[in-house]
N, C-alpha and C positions, 0 to 999 in steps of 0.2 A: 731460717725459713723466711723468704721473702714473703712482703705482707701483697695484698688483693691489690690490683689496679684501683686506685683511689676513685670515690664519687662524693656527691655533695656530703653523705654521709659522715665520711672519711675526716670534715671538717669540723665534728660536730666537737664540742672540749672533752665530753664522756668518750669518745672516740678516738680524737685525733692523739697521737703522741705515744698510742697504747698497743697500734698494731703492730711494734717492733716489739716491745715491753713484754716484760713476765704479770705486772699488776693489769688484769683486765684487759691483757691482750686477746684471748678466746672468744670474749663474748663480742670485742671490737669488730674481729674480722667475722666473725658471723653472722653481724648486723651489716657489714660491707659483702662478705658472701652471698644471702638472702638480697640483698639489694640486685646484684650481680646476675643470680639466676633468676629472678622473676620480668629481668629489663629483657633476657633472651629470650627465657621460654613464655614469660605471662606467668600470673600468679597459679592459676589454674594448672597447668603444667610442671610448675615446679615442684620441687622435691624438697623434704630434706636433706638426701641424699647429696643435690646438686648443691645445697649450701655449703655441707659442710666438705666436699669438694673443692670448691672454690675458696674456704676458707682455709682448707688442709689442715684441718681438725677431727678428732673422730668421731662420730656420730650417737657415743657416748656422752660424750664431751656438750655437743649438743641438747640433749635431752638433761643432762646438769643444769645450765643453764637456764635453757626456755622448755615451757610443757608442750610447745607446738609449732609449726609452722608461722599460723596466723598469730602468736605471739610474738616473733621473733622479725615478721614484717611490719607487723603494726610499730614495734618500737623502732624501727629501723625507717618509716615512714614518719613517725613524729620528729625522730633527729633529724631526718633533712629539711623539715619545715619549721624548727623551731632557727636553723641556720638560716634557710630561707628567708625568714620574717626579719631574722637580726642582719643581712646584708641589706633588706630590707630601710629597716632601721637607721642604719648607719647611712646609709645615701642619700636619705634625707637630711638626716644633724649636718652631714656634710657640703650640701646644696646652699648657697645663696640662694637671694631672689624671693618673690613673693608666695604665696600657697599652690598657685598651680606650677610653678617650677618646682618645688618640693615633690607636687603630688604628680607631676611626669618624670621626675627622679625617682619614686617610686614605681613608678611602674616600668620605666628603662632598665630599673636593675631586678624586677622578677621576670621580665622579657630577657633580657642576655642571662641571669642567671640560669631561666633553663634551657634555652638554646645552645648556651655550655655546658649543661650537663644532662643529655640525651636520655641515659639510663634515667638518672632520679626523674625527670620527666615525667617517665612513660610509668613509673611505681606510681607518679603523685598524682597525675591527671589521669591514667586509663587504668592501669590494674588493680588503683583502689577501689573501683568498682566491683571488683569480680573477685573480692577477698571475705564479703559476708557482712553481717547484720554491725556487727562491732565495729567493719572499714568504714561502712556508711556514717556511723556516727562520729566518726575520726575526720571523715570528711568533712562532714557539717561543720563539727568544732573549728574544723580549719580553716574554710568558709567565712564563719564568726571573727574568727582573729585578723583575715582581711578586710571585712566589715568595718573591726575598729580601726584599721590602719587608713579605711575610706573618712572614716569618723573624724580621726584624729587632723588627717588634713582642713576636712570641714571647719573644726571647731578654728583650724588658723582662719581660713576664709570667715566665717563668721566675726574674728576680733577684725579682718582688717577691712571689711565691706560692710556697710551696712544696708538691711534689707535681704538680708538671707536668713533663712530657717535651717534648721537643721532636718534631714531627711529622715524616716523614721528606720527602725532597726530592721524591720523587712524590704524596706527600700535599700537597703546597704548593703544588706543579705541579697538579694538578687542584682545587685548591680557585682557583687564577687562573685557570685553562680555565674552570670554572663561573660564577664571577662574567663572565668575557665573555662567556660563551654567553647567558646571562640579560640582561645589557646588550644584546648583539646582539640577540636577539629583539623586545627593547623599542624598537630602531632600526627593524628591520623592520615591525613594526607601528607604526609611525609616533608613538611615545609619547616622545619624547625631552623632551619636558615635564615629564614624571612620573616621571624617572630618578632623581629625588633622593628620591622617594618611597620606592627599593630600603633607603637608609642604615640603618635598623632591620634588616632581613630579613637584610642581609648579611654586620652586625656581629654579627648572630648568628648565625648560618653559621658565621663565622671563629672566634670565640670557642668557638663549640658545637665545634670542628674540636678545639681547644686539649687540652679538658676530656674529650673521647671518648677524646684518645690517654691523657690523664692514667690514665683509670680502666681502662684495656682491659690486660690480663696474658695475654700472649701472645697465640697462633695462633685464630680462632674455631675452637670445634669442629665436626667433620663431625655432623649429626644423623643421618645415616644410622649412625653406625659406634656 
């Protein structure tokens, strides 16, 4: 039984190696299946049905496994971002150069990573919306974990400049809400070609984030008062 056309999914270690395999091949392609029919249909539209379809597994077999739909997306949305984060990761270890080449290395390789992979895309920025109270909060976390990835660059700027601050945890948090919002739109408009085109606009965003907190001395003032 040939395994699913692979997605980011497919790269995950719990995953990768398994969907030929007899250990935890089932649950493999399931989480690659569920990946598969929710990039077609939207979350909303998909089935069970259409997973285990696509996984060519029986719909027994399925319900073994996971107790539901949104069980079996949600984990199948945290494997592609816990890959996500770690190609993430490595791009930078890998990068020369000072903090903001690092931190436009991070963001060239979550730009091409889902530019190459259309499907985990469209799970991780559009139909986690429309998966319920549990996807939202899957979001956040995930949100967060970019956060620290803006964090972690920071703290190199901070050892190698002096006269920066560190920005605060809500500022970091909406500076990663903003780069998805601006990716998502470019998904929606059907521009996922030209994603990589963002890496200038956004390293400067980030940077320009850095330098705002550096020179700002306290509270803005009311103009009215």
């Amino acid at each position: 039984m040939p395994p699913v056309e692979p997605s980011l999914v497919a790269a995950h270690p719990d995953v990768e190696g398994r969907l030929d395999s007899r250990d935890g091949a089932q649950r493999a392609r399931l989480l690659e299946g569920m990946t598969q029919a929710v990039a077609e249909k939207g979350y909303a539209a998909a089935t069970v049905a259409d997973a285990v379809r696509a996984a060519r597994v029986s719909r027994g077999t399925f319900y073994a496994l996971f107790d539901s739909k949104e069980e079996c997306f949600l984990e199948a949305y945290r494997h592609g971002v816990d890959v996500l984060v770690e190609r993430i990761r490595a791009a930078v270890r890998a990068q020369d150069g000072d903090w903001v080449a690092r931190l436009r290395a991070a963001l060239r390789t979550y730009l091409r990573t889902l530019a190459d992979e259309p499907r985990f895309a469209r799970t991780h920025l559009v139909e986690i919306h429309a998966a319920g109270a549990r996807a939202h909060a899957a979001r956040d976390a995930t949100l967060r974990r970019f956060a620290d990835r803006y964090k972690a660059s920071y703290r190199a700027a901070l050892r190698e400049r002096e006269g920066l601050r560190m920005p605060s945890d809500d500022a970091l948090f909406v500076l990663s809400a903003g780069v998805d919002q601006l990716v998502c739109a470019r998904l929606r408009e059907g521009d996922l070609a030209r994603l990589a085109d963002l890496e200038d606009q956004l390293t400067g965003i980030a940077v320009a984030l850095l330098e705002g907190v550096a020179v700002a001395e306290g509270p803005i003032p009311d103009k009215g008062t």
